[in-house]
C-alpha positions as a Python dict, from the first residue, in 0.01 Angstrom:
ca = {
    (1, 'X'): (0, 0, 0),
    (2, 'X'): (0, 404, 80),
    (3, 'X'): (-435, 351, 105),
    (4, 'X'): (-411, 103, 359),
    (5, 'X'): (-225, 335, 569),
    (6, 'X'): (-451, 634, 529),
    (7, 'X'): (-727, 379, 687),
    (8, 'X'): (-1021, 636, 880),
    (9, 'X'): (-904, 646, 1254),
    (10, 'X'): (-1277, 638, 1343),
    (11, 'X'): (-1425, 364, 1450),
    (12, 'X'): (-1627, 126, 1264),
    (13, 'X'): (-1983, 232, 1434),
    (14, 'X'): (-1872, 591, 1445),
    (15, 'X'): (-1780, 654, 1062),
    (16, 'X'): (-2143, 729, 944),
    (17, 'X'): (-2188, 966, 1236),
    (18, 'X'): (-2119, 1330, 1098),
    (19, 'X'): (-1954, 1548, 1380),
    (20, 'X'): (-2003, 1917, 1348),
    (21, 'X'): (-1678, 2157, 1261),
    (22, 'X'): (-1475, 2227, 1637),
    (23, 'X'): (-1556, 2607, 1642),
    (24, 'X'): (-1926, 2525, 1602),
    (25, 'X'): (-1871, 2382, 1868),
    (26, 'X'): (-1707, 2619, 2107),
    (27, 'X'): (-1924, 2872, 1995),
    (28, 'X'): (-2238, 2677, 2108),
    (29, 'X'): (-2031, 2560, 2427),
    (30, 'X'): (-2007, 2990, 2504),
    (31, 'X'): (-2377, 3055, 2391),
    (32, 'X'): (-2499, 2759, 2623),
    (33, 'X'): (-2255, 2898, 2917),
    (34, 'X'): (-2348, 3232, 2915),
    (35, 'X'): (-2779, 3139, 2918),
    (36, 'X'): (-2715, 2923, 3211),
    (37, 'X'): (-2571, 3184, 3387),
    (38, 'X'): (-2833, 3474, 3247),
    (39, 'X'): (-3058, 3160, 3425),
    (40, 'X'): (-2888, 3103, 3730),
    (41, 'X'): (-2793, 3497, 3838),
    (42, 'X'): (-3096, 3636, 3687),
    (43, 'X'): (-3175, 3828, 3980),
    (44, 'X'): (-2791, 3946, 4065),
    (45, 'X'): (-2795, 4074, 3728),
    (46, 'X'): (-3109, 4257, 3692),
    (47, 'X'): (-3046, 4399, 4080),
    (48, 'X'): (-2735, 4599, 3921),
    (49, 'X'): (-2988, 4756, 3639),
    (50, 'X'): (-3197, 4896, 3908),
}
């Protein structure tokens, strides 16, 4: 009775999909942040080296 309860909340498509660990996932959420803005204010940036 107790293993019918502790059924996988996942759906049925989704429960062969493997989802990476959450702080993976933050960190590559910062990583891909902080290269789009290297990108974006390449030129502010590189004006303040000067």
């Amino acid at each position: 009775m107790t293993e019918d309860n502790n059924e996988e909340l996942r759906p049925r498509k989704m429960r062969g999909v493997a989802f990476p660990k959450a702080k993976y996932g933050a960190i590559i959420a910062v990583i891909v942040i902080i290269v789009v803005n290297l990108i974006y204010y390449k030129e502010t940036i590189f004006s303040f080296l000067k």
